[in-house]
C-alpha positions as CSV (number, residue, x, y, z in Angstrom):
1,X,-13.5,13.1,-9.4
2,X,-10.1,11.8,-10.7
3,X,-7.9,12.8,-14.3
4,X,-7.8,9.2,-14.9
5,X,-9.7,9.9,-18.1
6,X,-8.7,13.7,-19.1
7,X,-7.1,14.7,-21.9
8,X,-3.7,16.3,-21.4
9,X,-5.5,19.7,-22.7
10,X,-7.6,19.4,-19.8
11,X,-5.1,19.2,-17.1
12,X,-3.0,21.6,-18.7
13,X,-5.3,23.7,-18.2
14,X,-6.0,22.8,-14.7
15,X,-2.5,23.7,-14.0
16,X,-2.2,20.0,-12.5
17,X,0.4,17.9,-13.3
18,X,-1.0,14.4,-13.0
19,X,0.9,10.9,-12.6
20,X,-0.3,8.3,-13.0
21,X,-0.2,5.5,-10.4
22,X,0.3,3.2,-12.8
23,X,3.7,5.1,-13.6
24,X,4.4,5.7,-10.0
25,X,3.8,2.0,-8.1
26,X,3.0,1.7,-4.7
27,X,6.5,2.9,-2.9
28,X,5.8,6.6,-2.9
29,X,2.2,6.5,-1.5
30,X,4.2,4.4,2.0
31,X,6.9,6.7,1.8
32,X,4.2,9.4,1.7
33,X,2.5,7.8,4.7
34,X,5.8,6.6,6.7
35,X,6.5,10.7,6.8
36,X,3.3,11.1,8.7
37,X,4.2,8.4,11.2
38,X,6.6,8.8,14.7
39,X,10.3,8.2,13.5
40,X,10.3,4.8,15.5
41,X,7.2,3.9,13.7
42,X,8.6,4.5,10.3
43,X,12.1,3.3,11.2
44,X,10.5,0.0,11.9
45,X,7.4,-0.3,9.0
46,X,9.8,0.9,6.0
47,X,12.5,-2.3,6.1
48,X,9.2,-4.3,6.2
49,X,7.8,-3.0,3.0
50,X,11.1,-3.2,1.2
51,X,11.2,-7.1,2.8
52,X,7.6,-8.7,1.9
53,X,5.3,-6.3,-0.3
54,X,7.0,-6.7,-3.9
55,X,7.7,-9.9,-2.9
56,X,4.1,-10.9,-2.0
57,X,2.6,-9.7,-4.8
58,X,4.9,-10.9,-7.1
59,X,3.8,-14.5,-5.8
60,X,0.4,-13.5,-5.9
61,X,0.5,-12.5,-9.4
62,X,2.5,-15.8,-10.8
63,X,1.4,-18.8,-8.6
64,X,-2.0,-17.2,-7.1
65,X,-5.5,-17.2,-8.5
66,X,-7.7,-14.0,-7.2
67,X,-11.6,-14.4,-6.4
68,X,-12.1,-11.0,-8.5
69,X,-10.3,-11.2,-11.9
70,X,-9.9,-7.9,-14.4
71,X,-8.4,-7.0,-17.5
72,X,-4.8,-7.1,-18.7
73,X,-3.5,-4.4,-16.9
74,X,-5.4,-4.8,-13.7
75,X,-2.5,-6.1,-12.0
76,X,-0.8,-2.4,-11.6
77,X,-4.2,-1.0,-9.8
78,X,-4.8,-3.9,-7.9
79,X,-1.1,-3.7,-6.1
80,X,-1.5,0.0,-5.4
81,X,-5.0,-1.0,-4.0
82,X,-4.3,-3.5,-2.3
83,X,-1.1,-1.8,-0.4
84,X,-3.2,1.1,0.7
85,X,-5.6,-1.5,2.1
86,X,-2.5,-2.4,4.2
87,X,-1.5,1.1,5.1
88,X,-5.1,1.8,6.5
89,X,-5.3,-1.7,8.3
90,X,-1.7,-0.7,9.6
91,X,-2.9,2.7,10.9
92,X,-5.9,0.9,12.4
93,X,-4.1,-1.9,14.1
94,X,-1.7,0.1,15.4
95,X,-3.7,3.0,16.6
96,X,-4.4,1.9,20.1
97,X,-0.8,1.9,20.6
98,X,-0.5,5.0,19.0
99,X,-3.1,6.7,20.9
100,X,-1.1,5.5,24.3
101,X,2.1,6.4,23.0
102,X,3.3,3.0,23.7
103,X,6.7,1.9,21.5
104,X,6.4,-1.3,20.4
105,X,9.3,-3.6,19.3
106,X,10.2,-4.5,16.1
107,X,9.3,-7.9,16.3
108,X,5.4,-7.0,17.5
109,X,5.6,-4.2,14.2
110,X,6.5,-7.2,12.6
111,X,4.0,-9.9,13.3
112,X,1.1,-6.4,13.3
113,X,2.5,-5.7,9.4
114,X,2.0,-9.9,8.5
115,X,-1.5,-9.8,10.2
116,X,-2.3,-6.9,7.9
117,X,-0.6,-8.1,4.7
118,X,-2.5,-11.7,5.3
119,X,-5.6,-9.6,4.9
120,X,-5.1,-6.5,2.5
121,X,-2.8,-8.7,0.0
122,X,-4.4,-12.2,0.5
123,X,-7.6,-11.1,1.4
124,X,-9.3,-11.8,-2.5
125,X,-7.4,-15.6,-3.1
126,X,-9.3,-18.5,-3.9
């Protein structure tokens, strides 16, 4: 199902080379997504990554208490989970837009990108 657990033998043998997420963080996956998106789209969602995710969860982890606690490490997982919770609210907000290819400004991107962080990063607080 995943290499999370194989031994380097293993996926050497595969001929996979597997990264970690852990070693990766959540930027490539957007950036991964934002190249699928229409350039206004992406012009307008990437600033707002760079301008509120790492801040977010920074906050989160230091002065917020989550419903679900795990181990040690958890922290890494739980950002890249919990930012491609907001890349598949995004698509799904935005997709009615999307499906009338209507533009929409950078100040309704904005508000639709806060909606969807409120939910995918805040969603598990106490």
């Amino acid at each position: 199902e995943n290499l999370n657990n194989a031994s380097p033998a293993t996926v050497s043998r595969a001929g996979i080379i597997f990264v970690s997420e852990t070693e990766l963080g959540w930027k490539p996956m957007v950036d991964s997504w934002l190249d699928t998106r229409a350039k206004h789209e992406a012009a307008a969602l990437k600033p707002l990554f760079e301008k509120y995710v790492d801040a977010l969860l920074d906050v989160i982890r230091i002065e917020c208490k989550p419903v679900m606690a795990g181990s040690p490490w958890a922290h890494v997982s739980r950002d890249f989970c919990q930012v491609s919770t907001l890349v598949t609210l995004l698509k799904g907000i935005m997709k009615p837009s999307e499906e009338a290819n209507e533009q929409l400004s950078s100040g309704h991107y904005e508000r639709l990108f806060l909606y969807c962080c409120t939910w995918a990063l805040g969603g598990l607080l106490e």
